[in-house]
C-alpha positions as CSV (number, residue, x, y, z in Angstrom):
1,X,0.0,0.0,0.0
2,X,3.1,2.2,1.3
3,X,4.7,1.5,-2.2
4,X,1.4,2.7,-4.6
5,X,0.6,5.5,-2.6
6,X,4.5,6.7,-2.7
7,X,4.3,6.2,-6.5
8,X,1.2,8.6,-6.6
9,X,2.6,11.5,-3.8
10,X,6.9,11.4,-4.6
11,X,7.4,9.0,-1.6
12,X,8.1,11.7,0.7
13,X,10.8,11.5,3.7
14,X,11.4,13.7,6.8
15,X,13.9,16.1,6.0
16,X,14.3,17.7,9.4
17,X,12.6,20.2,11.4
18,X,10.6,23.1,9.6
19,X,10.6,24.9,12.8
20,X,11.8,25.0,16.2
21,X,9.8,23.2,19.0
22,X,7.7,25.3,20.6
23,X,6.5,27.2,17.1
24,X,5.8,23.7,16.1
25,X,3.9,23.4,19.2
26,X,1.7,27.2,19.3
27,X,1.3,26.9,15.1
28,X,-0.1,23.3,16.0
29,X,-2.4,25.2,18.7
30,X,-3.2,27.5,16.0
31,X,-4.2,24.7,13.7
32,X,-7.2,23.1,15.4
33,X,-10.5,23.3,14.4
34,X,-9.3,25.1,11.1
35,X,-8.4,25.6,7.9
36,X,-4.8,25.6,6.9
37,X,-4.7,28.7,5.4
38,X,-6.5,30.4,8.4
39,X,-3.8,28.5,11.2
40,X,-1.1,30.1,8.5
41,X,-2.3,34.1,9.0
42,X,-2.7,33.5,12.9
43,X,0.7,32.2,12.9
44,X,2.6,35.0,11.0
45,X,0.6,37.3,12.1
46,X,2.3,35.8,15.8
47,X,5.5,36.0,15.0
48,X,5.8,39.7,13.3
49,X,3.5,41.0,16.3
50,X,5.7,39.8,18.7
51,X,9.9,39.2,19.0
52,X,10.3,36.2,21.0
53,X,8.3,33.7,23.2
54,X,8.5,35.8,26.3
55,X,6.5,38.9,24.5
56,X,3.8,36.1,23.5
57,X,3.5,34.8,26.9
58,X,3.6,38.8,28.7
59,X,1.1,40.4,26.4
60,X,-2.4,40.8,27.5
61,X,-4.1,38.2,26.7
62,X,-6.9,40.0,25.1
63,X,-4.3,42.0,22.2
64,X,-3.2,38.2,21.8
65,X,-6.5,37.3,21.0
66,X,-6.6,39.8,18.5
67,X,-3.7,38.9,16.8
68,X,-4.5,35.4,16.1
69,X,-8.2,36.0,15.2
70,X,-7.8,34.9,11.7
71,X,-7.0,31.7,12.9
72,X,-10.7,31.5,14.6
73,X,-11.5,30.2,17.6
74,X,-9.0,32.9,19.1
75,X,-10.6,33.3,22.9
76,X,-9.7,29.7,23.9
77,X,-6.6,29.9,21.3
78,X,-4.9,32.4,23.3
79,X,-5.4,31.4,26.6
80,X,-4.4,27.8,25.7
81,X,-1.0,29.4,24.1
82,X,-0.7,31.7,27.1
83,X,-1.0,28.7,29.3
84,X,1.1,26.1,27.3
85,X,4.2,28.5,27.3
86,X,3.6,29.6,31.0
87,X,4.0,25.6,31.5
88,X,7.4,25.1,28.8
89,X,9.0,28.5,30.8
90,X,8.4,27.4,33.7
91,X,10.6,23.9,33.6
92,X,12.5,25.3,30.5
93,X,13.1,29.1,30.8
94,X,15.6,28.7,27.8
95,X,12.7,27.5,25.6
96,X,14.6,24.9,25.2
97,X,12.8,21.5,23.7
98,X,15.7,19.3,22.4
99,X,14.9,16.9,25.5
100,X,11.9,15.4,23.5
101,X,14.4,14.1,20.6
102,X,16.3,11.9,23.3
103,X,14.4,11.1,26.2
104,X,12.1,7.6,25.8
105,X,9.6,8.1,22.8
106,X,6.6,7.7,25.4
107,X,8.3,9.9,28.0
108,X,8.5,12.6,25.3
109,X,4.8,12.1,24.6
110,X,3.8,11.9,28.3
111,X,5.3,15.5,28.7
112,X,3.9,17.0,26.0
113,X,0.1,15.9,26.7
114,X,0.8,17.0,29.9
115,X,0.7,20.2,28.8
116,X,-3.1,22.3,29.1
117,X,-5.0,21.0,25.9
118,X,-2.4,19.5,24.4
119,X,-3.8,16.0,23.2
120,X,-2.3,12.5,21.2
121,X,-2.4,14.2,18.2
122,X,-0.9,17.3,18.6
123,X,1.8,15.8,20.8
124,X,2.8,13.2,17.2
125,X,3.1,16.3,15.3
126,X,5.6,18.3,17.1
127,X,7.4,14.6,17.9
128,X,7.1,13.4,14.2
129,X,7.7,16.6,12.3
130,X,10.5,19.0,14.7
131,X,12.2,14.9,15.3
132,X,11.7,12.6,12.8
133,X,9.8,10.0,15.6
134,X,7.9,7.4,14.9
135,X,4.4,8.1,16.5
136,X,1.6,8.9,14.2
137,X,-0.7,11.9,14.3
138,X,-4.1,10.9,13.1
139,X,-6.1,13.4,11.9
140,X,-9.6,13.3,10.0
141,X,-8.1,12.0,6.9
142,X,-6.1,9.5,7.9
143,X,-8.7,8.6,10.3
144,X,-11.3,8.4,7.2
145,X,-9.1,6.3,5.1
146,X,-7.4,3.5,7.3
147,X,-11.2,3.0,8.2
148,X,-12.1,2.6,4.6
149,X,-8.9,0.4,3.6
150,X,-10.2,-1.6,6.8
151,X,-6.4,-1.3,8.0
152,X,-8.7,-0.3,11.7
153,X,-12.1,-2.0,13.1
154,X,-15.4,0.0,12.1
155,X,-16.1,3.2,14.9
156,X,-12.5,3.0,16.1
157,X,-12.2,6.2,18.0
158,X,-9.9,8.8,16.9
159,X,-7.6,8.1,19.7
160,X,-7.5,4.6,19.4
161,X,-6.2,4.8,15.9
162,X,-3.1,6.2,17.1
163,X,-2.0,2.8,18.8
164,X,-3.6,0.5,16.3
165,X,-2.0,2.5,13.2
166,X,1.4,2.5,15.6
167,X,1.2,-1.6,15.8
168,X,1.1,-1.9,12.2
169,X,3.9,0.5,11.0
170,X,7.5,-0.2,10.8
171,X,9.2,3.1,12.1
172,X,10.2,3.9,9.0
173,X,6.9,3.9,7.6
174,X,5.1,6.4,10.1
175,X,6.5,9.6,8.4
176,X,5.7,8.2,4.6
177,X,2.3,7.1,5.8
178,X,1.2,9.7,7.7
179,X,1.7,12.6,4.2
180,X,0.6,9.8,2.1
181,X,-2.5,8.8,3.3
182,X,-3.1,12.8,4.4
183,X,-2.7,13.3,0.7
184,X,-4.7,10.8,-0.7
185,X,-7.6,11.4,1.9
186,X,-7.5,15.3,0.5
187,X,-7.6,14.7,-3.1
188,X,-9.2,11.5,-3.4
189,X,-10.6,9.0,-0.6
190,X,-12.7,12.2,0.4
191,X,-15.3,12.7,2.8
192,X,-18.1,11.8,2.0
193,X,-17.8,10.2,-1.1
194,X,-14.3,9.0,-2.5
195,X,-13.1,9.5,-6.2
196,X,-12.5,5.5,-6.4
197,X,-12.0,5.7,-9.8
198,X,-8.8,7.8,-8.9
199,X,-7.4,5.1,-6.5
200,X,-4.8,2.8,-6.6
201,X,-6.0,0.7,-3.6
202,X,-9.3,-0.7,-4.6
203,X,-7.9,-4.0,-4.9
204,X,-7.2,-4.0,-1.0
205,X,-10.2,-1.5,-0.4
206,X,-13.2,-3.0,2.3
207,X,-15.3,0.1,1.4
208,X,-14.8,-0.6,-2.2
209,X,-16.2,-4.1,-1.6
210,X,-19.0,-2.6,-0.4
211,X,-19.3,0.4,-3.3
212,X,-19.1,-2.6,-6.0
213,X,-22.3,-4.6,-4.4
214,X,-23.8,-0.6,-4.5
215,X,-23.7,-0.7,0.2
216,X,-21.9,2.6,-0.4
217,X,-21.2,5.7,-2.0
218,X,-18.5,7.0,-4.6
219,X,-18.2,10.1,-6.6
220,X,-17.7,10.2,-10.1
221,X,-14.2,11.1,-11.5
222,X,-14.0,14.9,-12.4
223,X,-13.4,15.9,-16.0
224,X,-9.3,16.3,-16.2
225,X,-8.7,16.2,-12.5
226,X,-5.3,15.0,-11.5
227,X,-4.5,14.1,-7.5
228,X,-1.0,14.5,-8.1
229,X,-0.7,17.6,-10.5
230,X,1.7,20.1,-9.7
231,X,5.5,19.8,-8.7
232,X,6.4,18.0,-5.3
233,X,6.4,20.4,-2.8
234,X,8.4,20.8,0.5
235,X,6.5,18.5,3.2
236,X,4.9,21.9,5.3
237,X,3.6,22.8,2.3
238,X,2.5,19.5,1.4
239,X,0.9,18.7,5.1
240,X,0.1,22.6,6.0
241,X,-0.5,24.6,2.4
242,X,2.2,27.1,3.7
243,X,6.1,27.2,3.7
244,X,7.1,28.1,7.4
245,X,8.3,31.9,7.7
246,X,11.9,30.9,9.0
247,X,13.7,29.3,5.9
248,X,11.6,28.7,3.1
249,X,12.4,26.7,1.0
C-alpha cells in the first residue's frame, strides 16, 4: 500500500525540522479546528507582532486574541497558548525543547500531553515533524481512510487509531504514511464520497467491496482532475499549504 501510494505523492521522507519546537507546538495550537490557510495568518501574524516567546507569553491576553483571530477560535486559542508557554518557561526558561528528541519516545509524549489541551495528536506532530519520531498523528483523513482500507475495526475512535496504526507500522513507515494517506484522503478517498476511480488501492479496499455490491457511496471522477498535479512540494507545504516563515524553502 506504502509502495502505490508513494508512486502517486513522490514518496516523501522527513527532512528535518521546519521549525523550532515550541513554534511547532503554538502553530499546531493555531491549527485546530481550522483551515490551513487560516492556522497560517494566525501564525505569521504571531510571530511579526511579537519578537520572542517571552513577548507572546507577557502580552495581555486580550491584544493576543486579537492577533490570532484569523485563525478563529482565538478566545480559547490564546489562553491555551498563554497557558502552554507559561508551563514550557516554567521547567525550561531557555525555551529549550531538544529533550523530546532523546528522552524515551513515550516519555516525550507523556510530557507534552501534559501540557493544558495538548492531546495524542498534537503531541505526534511536534514529535514526528520537529524529530523525525515514529508516533503517528491521526487526523480526519487519515482517520477516514485506514477506516475505509479496513487497515482499523469499524467506529474506532480517533484516539485509538493512534496505537492500532502504531502496531502496524515499521518506524520507517510512520513519516511516509502519515503525508501519504493525508494526501490521498485530501484529493481523493474524500469525505463523504471518494473518487475510487482515482485510487490505486481498490484491490485491497473493504469500502470498495462494499461500493461494488452498490452498500456505499462513490463520486464520479472529475473531467481532467489529477490528484497529483503540480510539482512536489516541500513537506509543510505539502501537510500545512504554507512554507514556514523561517527558511523557506
Amino acid at each position: 500500500m506504502l509502495e502505490r501510494l508513494g508512486e502517486r505523492y513522490d514518496h516523501p521522507a522527513w527532512s528535518g525540522p521546519r521549525l523550532d519546537v515550541v513554534s511547532e507546538l503554538v502553530l499546531t495550537i493555531l491549527a485546530q479546528n481550522t483551515a490551513d490557510v487560516n492556522s497560517y495568518r494566525a501564525f505569521t501574524a504571531l510571530r511579526q507582532r511579537y519578537a520572542d516567546w517571552d513577548a507572546v507569553l507577557a502580552a495581555p491576553t486580550d491584544e493576543l486574541e486579537d492577533v490570532i483571530r484569523p485563525g478563529g477560535l482565538a478566545p480559547t486559542k490564546s489562553r491555551r497558548i498563554q497557558h502552554v508557554l507559561a508551563e514550557v518557561k516554567a521547567e525550561h526558561p531557555d525555551w529549550d525543547l531538544s529533550f523530546l528528541g532523546i528522552v524515551p519516545l513515550d516519555e516525550a509524549r507523556d510530557w507534552l500531553t501534559s501540557l493544558p489541551g495538548i492531546g495524542r495528536k498534537t503531541a505526534s506532530i511536534v514529535l514526528l515533524f520537529c524529530f523525525g519520531r515514529p508516533t503517528m498523528p491521526v487526523d480526519t483523513h487519515i482517520h477516514r481512510v485506514a477506516l475505509r482500507l479496513g487497515l482499523i475495526p469499524p467506529k474506532t475512535p480517533l484516539d485509538r487509531a493512534h496505537d492500532l496504526l502504531e502496531e502496524v507500522l515499521r518506524p520507517d513507515e510512520v513519516y511516509a504514511f502519515h503525508v501519504e494517506t493525508i494526501r490521498h484522503g485530501r484529493h481523493t478517498c474524500r469525505a463523504p464520497r471518494p473518487i475510487c476511480g482515482l485510487c490505486p488501492l481498490t484491490d485491497v479496499c473493504a469500502y470498495y467491496v462494499l461500493v461494488q455490491r452498490g452498500k456505499a457511496p462513490v463520486a464520479p471522477v472529475p473531467r481532467g482532475y489529477d490528484p497529483a498535479a503540480g510539482s512536489p512540494r516541500y513537506h509543510d507545504e505539502l501537510l500545512h499549504g504554507w512554507a514556514a516563515p523561517e527558511g523557506q524553502r
